[in-house]
N, CA and C atoms as a LAMMPS dump frame, in Angstrom:
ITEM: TIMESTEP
0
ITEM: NUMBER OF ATOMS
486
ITEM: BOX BOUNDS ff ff ff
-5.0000000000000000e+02 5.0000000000000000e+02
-5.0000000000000000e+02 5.0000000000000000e+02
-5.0000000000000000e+02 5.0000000000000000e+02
ITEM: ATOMS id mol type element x y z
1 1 1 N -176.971 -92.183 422.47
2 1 2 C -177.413 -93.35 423.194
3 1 3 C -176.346 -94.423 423.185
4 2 1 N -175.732 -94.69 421.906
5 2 2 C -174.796 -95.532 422.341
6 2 3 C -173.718 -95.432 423.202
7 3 1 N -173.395 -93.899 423.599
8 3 2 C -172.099 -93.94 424.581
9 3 3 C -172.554 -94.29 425.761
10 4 1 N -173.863 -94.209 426.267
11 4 2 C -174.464 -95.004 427.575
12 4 3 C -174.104 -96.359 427.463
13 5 1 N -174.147 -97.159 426.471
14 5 2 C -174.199 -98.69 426.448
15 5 3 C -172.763 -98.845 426.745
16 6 1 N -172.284 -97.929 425.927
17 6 2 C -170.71 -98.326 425.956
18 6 3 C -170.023 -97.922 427.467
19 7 1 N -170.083 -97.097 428.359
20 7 2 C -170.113 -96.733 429.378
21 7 3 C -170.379 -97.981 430.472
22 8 1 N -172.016 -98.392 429.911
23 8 2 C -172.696 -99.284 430.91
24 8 3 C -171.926 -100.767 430.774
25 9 1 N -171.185 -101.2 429.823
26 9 2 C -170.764 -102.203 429.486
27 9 3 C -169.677 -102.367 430.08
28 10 1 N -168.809 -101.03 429.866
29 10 2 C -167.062 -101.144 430.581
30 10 3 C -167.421 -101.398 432.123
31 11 1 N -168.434 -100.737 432.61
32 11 2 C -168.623 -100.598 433.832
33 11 3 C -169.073 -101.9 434.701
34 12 1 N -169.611 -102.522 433.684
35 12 2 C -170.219 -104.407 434.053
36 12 3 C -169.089 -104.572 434.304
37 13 1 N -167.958 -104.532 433.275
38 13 2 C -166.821 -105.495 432.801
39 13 3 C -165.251 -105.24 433.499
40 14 1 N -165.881 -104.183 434.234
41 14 2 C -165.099 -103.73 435.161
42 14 3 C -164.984 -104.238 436.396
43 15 1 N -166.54 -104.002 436.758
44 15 2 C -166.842 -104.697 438.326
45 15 3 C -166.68 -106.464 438.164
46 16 1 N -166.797 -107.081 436.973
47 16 2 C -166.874 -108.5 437.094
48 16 3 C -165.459 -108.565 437.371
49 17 1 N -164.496 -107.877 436.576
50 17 2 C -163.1 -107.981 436.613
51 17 3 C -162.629 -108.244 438.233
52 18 1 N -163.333 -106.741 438.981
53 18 2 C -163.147 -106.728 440.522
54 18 3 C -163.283 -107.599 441.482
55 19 1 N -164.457 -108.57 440.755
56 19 2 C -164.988 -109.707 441.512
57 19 3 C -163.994 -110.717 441.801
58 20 1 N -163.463 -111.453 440.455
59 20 2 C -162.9 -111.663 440.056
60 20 3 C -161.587 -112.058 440.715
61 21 1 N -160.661 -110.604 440.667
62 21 2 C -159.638 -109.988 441.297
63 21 3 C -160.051 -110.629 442.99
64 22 1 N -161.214 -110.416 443.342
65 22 2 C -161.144 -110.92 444.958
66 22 3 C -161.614 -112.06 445.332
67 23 1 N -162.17 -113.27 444.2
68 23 2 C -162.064 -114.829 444.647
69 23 3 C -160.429 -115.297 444.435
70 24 1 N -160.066 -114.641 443.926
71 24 2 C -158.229 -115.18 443.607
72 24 3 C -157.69 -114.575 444.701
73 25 1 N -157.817 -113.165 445.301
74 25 2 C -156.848 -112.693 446.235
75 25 3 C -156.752 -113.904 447.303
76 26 1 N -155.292 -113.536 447.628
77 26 2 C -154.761 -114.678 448.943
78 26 3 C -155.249 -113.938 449.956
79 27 1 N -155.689 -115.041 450.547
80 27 2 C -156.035 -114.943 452.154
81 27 3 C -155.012 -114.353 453.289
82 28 1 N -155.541 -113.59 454.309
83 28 2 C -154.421 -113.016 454.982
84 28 3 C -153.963 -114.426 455.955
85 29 1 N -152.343 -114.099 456.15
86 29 2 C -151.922 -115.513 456.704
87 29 3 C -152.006 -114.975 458.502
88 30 1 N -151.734 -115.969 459.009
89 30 2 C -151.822 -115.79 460.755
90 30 3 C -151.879 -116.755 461.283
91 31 1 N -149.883 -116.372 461.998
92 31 2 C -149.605 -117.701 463.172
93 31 3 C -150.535 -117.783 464.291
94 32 1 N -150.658 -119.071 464.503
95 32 2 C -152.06 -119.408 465.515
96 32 3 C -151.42 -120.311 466.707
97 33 1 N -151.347 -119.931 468.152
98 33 2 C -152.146 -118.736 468.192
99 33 3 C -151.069 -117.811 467.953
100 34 1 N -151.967 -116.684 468.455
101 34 2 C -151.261 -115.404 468.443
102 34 3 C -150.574 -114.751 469.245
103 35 1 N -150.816 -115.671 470.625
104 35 2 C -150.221 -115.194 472.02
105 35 3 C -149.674 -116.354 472.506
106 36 1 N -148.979 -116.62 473.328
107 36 2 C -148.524 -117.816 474.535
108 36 3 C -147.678 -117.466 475.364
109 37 1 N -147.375 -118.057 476.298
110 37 2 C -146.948 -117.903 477.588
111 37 3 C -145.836 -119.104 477.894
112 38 1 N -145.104 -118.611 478.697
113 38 2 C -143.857 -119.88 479.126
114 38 3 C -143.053 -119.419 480.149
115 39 1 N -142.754 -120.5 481.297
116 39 2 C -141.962 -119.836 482.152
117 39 3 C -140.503 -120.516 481.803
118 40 1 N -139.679 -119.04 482.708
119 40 2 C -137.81 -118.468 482.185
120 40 3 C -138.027 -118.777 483.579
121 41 1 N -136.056 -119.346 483.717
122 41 2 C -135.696 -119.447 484.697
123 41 3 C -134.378 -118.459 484.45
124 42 1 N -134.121 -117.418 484.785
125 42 2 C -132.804 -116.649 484.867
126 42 3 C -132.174 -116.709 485.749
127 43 1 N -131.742 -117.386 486.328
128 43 2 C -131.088 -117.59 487.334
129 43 3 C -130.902 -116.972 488.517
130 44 1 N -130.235 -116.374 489.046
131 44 2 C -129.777 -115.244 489.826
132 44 3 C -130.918 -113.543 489.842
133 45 1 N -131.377 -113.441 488.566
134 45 2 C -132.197 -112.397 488.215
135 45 3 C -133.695 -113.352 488.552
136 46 1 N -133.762 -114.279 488.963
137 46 2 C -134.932 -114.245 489.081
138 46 3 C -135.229 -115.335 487.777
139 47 1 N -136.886 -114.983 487.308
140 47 2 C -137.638 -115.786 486.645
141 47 3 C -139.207 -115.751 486.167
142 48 1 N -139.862 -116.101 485.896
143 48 2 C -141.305 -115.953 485.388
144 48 3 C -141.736 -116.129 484.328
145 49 1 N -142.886 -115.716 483.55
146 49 2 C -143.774 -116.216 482.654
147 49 3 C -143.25 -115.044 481.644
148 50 1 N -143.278 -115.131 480.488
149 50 2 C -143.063 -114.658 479.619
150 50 3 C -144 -114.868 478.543
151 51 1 N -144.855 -113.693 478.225
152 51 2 C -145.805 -113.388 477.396
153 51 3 C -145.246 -113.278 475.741
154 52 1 N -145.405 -114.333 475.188
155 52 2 C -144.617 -114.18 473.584
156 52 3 C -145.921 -113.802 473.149
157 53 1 N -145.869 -112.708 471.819
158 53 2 C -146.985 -112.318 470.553
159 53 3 C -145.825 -112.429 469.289
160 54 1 N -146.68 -113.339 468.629
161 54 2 C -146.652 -113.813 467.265
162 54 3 C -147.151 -113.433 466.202
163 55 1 N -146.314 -112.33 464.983
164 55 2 C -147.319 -111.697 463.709
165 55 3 C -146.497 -112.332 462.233
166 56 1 N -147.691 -113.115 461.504
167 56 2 C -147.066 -113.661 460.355
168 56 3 C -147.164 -112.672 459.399
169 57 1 N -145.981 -112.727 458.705
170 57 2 C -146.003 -111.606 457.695
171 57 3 C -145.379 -112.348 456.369
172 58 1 N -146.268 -113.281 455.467
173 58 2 C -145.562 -114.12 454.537
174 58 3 C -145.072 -115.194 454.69
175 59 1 N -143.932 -115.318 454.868
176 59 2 C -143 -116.731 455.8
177 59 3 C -142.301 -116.062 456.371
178 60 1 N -142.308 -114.912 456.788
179 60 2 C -141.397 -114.412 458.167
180 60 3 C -142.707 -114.45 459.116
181 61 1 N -141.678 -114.004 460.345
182 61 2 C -142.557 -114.181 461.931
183 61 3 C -142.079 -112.888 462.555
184 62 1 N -142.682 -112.126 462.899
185 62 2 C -141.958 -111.274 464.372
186 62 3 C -142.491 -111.453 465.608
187 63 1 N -141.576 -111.694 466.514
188 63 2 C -142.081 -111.914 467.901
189 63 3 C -142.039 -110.91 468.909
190 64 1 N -142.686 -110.8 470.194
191 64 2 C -142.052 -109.639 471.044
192 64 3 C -142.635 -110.514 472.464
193 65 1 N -141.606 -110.323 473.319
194 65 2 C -141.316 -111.026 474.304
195 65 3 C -141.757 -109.941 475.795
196 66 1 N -142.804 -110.024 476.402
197 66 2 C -142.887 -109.305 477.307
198 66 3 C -142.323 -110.014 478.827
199 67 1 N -141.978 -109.798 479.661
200 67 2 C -141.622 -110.743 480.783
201 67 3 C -142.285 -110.306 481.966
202 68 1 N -142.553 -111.175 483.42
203 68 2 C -142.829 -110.467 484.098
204 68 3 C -141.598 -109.583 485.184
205 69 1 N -140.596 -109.893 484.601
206 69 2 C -139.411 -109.805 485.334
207 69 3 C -139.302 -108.604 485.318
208 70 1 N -139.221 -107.43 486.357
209 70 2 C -139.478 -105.776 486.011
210 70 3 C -137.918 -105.533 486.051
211 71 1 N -137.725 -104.261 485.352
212 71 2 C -136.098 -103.598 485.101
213 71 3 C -136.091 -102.78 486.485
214 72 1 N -134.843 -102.797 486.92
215 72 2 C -134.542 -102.222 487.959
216 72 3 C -134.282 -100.646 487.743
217 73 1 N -133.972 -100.259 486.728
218 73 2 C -133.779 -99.01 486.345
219 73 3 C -134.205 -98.687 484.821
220 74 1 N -134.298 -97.557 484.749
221 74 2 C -134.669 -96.836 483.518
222 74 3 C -133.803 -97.746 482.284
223 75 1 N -134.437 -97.76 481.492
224 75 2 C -134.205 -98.273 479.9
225 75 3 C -134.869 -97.71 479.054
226 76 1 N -133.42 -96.617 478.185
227 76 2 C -134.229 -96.114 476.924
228 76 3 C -134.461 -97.024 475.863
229 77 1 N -135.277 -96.31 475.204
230 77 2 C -135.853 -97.269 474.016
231 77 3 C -134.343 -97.512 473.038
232 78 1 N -134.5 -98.339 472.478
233 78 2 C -133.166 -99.14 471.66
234 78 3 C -132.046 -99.773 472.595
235 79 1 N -132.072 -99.52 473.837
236 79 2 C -130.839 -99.781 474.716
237 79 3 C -130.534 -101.311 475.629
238 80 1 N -131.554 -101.815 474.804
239 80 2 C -131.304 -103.447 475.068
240 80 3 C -131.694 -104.326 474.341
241 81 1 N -130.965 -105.716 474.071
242 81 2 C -131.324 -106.519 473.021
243 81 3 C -131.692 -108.121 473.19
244 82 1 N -132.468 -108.494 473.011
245 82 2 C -133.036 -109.317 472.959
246 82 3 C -133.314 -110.902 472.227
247 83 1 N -132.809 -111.938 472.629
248 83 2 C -132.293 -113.086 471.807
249 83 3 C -133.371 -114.507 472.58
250 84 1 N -134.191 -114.665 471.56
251 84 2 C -135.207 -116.086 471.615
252 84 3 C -134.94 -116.866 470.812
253 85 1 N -134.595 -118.153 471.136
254 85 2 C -134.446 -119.358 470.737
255 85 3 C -135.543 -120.262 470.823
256 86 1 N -135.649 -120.456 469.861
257 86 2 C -137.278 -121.557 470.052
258 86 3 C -136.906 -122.78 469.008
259 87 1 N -137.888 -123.789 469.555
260 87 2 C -137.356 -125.416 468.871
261 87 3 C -138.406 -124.801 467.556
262 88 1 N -137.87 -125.75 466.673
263 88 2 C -138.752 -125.552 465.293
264 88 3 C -139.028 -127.096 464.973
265 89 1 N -139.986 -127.402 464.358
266 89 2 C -140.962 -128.78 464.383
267 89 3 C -140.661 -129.687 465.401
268 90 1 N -140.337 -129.253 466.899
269 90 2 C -140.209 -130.474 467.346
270 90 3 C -138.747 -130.438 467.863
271 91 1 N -137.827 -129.733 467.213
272 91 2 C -136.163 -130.034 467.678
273 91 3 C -135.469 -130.769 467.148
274 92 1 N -134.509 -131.474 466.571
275 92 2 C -133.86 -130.475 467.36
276 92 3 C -133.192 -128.832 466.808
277 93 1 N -133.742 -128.976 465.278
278 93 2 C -133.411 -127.682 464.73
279 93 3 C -134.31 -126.572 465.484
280 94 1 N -133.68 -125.351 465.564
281 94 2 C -133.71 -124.043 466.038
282 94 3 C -134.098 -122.645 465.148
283 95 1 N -135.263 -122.083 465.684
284 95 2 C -135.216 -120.659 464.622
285 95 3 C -134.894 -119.897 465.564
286 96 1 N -134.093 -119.096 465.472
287 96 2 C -133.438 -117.555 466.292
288 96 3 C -134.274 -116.223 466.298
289 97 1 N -134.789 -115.419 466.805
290 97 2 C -135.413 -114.535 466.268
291 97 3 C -134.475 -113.544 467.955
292 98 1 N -134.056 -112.062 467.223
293 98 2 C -133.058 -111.247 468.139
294 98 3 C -133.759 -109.865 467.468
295 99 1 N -133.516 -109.127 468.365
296 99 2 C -133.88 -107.55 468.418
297 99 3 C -133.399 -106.462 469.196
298 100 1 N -133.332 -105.433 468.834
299 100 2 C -133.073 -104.409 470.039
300 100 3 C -133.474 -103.094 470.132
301 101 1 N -134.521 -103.425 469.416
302 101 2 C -135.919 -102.057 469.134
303 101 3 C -136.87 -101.821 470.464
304 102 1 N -136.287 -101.913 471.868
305 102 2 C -137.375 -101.988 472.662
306 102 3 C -137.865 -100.552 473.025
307 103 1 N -138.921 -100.354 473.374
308 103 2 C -139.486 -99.233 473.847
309 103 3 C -138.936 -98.686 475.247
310 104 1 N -139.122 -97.733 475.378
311 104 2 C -138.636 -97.365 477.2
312 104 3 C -139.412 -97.969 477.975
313 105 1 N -138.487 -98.256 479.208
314 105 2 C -138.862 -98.938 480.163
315 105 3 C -138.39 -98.107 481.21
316 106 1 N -139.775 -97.531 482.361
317 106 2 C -138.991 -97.287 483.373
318 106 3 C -138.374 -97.655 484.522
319 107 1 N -138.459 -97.643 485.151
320 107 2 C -137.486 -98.694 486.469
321 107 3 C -138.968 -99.015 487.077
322 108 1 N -139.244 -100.583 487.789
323 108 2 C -140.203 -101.226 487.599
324 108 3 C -141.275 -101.561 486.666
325 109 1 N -141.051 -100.951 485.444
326 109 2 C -141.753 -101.495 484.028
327 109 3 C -141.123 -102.699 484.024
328 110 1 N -142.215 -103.789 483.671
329 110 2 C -141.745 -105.24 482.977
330 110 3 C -141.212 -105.287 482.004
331 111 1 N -140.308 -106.367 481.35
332 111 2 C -139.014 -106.068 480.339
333 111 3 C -139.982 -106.73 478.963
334 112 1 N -139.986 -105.645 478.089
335 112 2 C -140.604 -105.651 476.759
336 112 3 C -139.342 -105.237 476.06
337 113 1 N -139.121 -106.844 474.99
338 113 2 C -137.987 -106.907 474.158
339 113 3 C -138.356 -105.986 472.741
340 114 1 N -139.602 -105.452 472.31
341 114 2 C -140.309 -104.944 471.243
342 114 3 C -139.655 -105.759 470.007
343 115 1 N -139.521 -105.634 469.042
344 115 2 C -140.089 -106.432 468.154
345 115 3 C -138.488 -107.656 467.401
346 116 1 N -138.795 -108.872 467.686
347 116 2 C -137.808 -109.777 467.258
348 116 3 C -138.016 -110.371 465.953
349 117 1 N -136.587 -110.336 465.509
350 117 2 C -137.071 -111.002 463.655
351 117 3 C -136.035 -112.485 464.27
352 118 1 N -136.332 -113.496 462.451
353 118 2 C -135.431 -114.5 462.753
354 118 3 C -135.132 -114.247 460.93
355 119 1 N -133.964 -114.697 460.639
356 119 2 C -133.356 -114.331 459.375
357 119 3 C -134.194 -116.373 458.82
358 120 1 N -134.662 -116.997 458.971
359 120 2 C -135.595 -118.226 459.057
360 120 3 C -136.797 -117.935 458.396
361 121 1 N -136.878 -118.432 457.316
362 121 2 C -138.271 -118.639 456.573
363 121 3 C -138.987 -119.839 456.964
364 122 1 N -140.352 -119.316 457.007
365 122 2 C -140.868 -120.698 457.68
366 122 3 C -141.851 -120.878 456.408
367 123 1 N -142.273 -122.243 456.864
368 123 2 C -143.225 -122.636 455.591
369 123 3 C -144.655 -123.087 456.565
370 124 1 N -145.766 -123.189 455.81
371 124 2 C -147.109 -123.421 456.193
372 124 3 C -146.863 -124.931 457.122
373 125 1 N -147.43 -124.904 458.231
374 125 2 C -147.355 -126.243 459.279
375 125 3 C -146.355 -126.168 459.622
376 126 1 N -145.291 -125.081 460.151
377 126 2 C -143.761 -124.686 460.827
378 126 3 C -144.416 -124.707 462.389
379 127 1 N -143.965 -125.267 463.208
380 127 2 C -144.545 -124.907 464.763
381 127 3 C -143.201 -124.438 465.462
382 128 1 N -143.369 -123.622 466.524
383 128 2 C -142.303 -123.018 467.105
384 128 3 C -142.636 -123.103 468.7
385 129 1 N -142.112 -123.674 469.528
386 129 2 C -142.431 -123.896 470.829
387 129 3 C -141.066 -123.725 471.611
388 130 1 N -140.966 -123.676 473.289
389 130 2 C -140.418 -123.84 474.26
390 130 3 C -138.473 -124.334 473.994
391 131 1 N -137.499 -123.871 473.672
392 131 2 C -136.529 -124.806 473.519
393 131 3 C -136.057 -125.254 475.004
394 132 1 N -135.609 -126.264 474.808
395 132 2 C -135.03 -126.619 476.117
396 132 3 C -133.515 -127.123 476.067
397 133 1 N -132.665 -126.943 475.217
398 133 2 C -131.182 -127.694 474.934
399 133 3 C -130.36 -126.186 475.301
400 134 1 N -130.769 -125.621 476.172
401 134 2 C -129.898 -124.504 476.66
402 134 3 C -130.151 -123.337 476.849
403 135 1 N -129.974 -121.802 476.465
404 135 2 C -130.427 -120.858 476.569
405 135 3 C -131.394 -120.626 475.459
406 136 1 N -132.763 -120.48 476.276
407 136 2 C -133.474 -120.089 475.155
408 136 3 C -134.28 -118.844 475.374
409 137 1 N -133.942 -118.035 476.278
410 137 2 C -133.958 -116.416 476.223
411 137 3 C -132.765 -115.447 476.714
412 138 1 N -132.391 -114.653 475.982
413 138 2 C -131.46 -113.582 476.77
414 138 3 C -131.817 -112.528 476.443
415 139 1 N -131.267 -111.814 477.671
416 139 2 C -131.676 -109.938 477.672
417 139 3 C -130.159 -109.542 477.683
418 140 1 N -130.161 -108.448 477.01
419 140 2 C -128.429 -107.243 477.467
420 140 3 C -128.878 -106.234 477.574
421 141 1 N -128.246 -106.052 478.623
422 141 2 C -129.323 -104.841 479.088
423 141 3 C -127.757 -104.377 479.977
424 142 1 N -127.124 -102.538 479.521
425 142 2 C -126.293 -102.05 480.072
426 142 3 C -124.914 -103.042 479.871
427 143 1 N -124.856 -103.818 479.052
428 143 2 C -123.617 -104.238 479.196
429 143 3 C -123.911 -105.786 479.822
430 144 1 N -125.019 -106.062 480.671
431 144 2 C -125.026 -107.066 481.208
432 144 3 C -126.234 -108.215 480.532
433 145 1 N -125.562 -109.445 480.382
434 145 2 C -126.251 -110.59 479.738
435 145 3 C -127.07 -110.962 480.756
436 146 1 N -128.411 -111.403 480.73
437 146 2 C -129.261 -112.113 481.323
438 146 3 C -129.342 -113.579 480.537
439 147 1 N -128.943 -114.648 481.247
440 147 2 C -129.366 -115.817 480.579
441 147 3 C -130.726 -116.765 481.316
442 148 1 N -131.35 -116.984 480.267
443 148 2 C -133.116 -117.518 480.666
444 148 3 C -133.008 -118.611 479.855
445 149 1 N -133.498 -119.964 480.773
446 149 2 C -133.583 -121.609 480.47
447 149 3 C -134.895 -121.578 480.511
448 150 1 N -135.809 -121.875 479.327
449 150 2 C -137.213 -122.268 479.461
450 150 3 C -137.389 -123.517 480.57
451 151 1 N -138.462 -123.203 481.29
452 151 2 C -138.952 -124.164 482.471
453 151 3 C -140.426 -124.95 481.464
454 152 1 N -141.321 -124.375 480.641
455 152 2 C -142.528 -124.829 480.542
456 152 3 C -142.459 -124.748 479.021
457 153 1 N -143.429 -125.6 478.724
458 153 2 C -143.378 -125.727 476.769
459 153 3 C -144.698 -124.706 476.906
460 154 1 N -144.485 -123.626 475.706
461 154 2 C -145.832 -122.809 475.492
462 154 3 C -146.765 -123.306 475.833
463 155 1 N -147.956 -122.183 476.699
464 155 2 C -149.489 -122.453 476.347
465 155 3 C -150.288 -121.21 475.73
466 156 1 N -150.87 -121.634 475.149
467 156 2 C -151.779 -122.837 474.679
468 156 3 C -151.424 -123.737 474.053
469 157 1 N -150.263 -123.315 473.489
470 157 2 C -149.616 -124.26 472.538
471 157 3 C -148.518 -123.775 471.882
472 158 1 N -147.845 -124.282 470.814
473 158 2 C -147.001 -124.089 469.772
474 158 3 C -147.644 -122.967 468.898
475 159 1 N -146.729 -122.274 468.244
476 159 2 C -146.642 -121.168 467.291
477 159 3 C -146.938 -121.849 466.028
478 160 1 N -147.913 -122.117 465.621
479 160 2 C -148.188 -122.47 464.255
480 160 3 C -148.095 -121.541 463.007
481 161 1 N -147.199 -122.007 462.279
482 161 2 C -147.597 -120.941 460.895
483 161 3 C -148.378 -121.204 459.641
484 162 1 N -149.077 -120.423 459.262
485 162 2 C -150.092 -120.524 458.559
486 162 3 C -149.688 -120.818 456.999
């Protein structure tokens, strides 16, 4: 009989432990929002709205930049790279976030930069919006630079980090 008690006891003292363990666990973090939109002016190539998604992972950010601007020809996956400049609290400092992990694109697929880092740690109340002091999107794509001047400050808003 006593190895029941003793059993039944670890087993309390276990689950309280568990409890425990999950009023302390940290909360999952998440830049808010999670999506926004902004229009590129590329000059010569054209222009449009550009669909940014935002995933917090700690105090890093990854972004991925969809455009409506379609590729004229086939693009294998990895074969173009991708450079966003965005204002950080306001401006005039800058976080960079560049990539060149994109997925295939076939000729009239819209240009999906797939996934952008910034070597920039951000801290809780970091906002990331629209830059406007010059290029604040480029594509290379085949050798050739696309340069994109934000026209519109994000909506819904700024990239908040959590």
């Amino acid at each position: 009989m006593r190895r029941s008690r003793l059993g039944i006891g670890t087993a309390l003292a276990a689950g309280a432990l568990a409890v425990t363990g999950l009023a302390f666990a940290p909360t999952a973090m998440a830049v808010t929002p999670a999506d926004a939109t902004a229009d590129y002016d590329c000059g010569i190539f054209g222009g449009g709205d550009a669909q940014l998604h935002a995933v917090q992972s700690g105090s890093q950010l990854t972004i991925t930049v969809a455009t409506s601007v379609e590729t004229p020809l086939r693009i294998e996956a990895g074969d173009a790279s991708t450079t966003l400049t965005l204002a950080l609290n306001g401006g005039p400092a800058t976080a960079v976030f560049s990539g060149g992990d994109n997925p295939l694109m076939l000729a009239g697929d819209p240009y999906n930069s797939g996934p952008l880092t910034s070597s920039t740690s951000f801290a809780p109340g970091d906002s990331l919006d629209s830059y406007f002091g010059g290029t604040g999107l480029s594509l290379t794509i085949f050798g050739t630079t696309v340069d994109c001047d934000a026209v519109t400050s994000q909506s819904p808003g700024p990239f908040v980090v959590d």
